[in-house]
C-alpha positions in Angstrom: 19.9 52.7 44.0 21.5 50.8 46.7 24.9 51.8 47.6 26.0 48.0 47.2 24.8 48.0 43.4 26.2 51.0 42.8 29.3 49.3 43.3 28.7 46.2 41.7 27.8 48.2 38.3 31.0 50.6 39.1 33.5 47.4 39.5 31.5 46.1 36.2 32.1 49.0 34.2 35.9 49.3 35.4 36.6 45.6 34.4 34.9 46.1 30.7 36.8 49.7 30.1 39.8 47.9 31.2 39.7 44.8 29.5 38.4 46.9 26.2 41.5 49.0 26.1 43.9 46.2 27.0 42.3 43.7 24.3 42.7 46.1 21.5 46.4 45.6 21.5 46.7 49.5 20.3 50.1 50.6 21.6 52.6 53.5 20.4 56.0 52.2 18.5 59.0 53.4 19.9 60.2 56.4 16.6 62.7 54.9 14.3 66.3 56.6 15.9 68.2 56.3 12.5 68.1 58.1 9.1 69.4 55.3 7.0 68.2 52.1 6.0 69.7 49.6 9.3 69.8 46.5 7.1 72.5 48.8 4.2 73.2 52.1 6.4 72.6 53.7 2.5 70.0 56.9 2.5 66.6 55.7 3.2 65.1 57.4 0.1 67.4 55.1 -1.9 65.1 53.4 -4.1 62.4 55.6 -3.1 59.8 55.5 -0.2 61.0 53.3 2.7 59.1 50.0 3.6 58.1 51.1 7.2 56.9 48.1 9.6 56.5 47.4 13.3 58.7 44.6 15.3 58.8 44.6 18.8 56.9 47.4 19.2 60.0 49.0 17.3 59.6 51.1 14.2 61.7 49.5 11.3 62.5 51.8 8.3 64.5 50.2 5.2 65.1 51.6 1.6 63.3 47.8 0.0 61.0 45.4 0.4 64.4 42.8 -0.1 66.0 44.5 2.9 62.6 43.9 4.6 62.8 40.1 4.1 66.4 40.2 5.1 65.4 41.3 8.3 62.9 39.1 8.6 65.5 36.1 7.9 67.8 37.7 11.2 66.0 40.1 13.0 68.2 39.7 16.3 71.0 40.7 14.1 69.1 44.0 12.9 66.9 45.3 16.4 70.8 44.9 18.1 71.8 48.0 16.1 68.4 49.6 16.4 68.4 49.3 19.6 72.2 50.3 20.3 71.5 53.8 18.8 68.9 54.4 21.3 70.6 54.0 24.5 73.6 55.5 23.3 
């Protein structure tokens, strides 16, 4: 092979491998800093497992799916004291 299309398939392969890892949207959530619920501040094991989700590439535990869709309604409200806890 010709040292010219040896780069032209290396630049190629680069560009997919990067683009592949980029477009798969896989990132690692930031660990959940508290060990209550932050919509109540009760014990997260209150009504049994917690709902776990993602926001902001932020893991979110609360003690019930109605203190999930509180946060959902005001989420600002919610990541504020999330995020408060983890650059204290």
């Amino acid at each position: 092979m010709h040292p010219e299309s040896i780069m032209r398939h290396l630049t190629v392969f680069l560009a997919v491998a990067t683009l592949g890892t980029a477009s798969c949207g896989y990132f690692k959530p930031r660990s959940y800093p508290l060990n209550t619920c932050v919509v109540c501040d009760q014990t997260l094991h209150r009504y049994g497992d917690p709902v776990i989700f993602v926001r902001d590439r932020q893991e979110v535990f609360v003690c019930s799916e109605e203190h999930r869709k509180e946060f959902v309604e005001n989420p600002n409200r919610f990541m504020k004291k999330i995020l408060q806890v983890k650059f204290l």
